[in-house]
C-alpha positions in Angstrom: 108.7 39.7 -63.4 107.5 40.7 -66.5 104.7 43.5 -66.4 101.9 41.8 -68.3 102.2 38.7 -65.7 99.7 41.1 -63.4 96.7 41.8 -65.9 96.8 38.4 -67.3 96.8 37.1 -63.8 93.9 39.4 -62.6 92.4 38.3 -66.1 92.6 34.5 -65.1 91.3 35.2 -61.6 88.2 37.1 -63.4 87.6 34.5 -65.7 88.1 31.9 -63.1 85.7 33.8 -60.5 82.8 34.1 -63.7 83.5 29.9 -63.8 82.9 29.3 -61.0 79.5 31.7 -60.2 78.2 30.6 -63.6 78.7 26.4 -62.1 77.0 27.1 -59.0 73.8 28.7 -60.3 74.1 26.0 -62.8 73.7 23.8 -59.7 71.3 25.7 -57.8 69.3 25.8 -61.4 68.9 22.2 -61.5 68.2 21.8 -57.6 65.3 24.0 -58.2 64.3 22.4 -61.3 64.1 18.8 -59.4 62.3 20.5 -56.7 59.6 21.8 -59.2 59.4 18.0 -60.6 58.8 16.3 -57.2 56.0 18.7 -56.7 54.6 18.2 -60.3 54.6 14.8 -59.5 53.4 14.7 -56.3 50.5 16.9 -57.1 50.2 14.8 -60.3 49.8 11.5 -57.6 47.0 13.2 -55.6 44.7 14.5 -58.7 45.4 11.1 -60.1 43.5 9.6 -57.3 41.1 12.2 -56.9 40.7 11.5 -60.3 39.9 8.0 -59.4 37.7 8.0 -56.9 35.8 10.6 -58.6 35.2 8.0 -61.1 34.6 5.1 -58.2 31.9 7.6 -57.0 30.6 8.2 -60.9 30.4 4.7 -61.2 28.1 4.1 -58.4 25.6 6.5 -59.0 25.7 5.2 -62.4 24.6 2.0 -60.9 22.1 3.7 -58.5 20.7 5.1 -61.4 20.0 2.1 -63.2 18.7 0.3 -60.2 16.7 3.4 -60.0 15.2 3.1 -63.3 14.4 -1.0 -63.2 12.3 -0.4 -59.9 10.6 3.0 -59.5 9.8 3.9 -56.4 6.1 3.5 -55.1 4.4 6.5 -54.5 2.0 6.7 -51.5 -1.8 6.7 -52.5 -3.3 10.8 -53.0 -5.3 11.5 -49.6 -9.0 10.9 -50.5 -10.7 14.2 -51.9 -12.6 16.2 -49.0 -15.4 18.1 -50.1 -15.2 22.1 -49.4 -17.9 24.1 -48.3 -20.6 22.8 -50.3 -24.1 24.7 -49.6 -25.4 23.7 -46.5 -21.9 23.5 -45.2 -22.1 27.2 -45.9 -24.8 28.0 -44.1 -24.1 26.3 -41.3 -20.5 28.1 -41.0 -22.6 31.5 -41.3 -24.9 30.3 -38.9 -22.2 29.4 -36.2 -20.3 32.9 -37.2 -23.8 34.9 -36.4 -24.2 33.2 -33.2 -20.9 34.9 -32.5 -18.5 31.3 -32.4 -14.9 32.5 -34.0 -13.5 31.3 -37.2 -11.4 28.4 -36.1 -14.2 26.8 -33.9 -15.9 26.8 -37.0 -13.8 24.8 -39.1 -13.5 22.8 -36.1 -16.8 22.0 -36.2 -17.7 21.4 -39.5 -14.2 19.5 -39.7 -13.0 22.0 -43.0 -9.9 24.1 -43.1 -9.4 27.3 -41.2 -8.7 28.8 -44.2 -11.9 28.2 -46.4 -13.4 29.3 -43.0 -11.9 32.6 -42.9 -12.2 33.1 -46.8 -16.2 32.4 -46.7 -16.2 35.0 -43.9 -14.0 37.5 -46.0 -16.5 37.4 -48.6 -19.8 37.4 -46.6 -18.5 41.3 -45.0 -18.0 42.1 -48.5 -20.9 41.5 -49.6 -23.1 42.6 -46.4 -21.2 45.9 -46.6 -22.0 46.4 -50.1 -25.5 45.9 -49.4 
């Protein structure tokens, strides 16, 4: 047996064992990079049809639109204009209010918000406190 036969050998077995590892992550490279493609794609299918019906759903509110804009709704008549408290209304309310009836018989009464009610009262302790 000659004596380099062993480090040449162990050499070979080296080189042989670095073959080898390199091949197989060679082939677990690819593997992975096949994997990564069938997901690409697959993820590629479902925004393509998102995609689409995003533009189904475009499409028909385009055409909403349009129908939209060729007839116009109708808009319901304004409710006719009630007068406020006009003069006599006024007087009447104070009237009421000094015979001791409460604000929201008032309005009841002389068929005008509550609110105008309470306001006209707001403004007639004002001005009797003033006095």
């Amino acid at each position: 047996m000659n004596p380099f036969m062993l480090p040449l050998s162990a050499l070979g077995g080296v080189v042989l064992v670095g073959m080898s590892l390199s091949f197989l992550a060679l082939v677990r490279a690819r593997a992975s990079l096949g994997e990564v493609e069938r997901r690409g794609s697959a993820g590629l299918k479902q925004w393509e049809t998102t995609l689409q019906a995003m533009r189904r759903d475009l499409s028909a509110l385009g055409a909403q639109l349009g129908d939209i804009q060729q007839h116009p709704p109708v808009m319901a008549a304004p409710a006719p204009f009630r007068p406020g408290l006009n003069l006599s209304t006024r007087s009447q309310a104070l009237r009421l209010y000094r015979a001791g009836a409460p604000p929201d018989r008032i309005a009841m009464t002389l068929e005008v918000p509550l609110q105008e009610v309470d306001l006209l009262l707001k403004v007639h302790r004002i001005v009797a406190s003033n006095l």
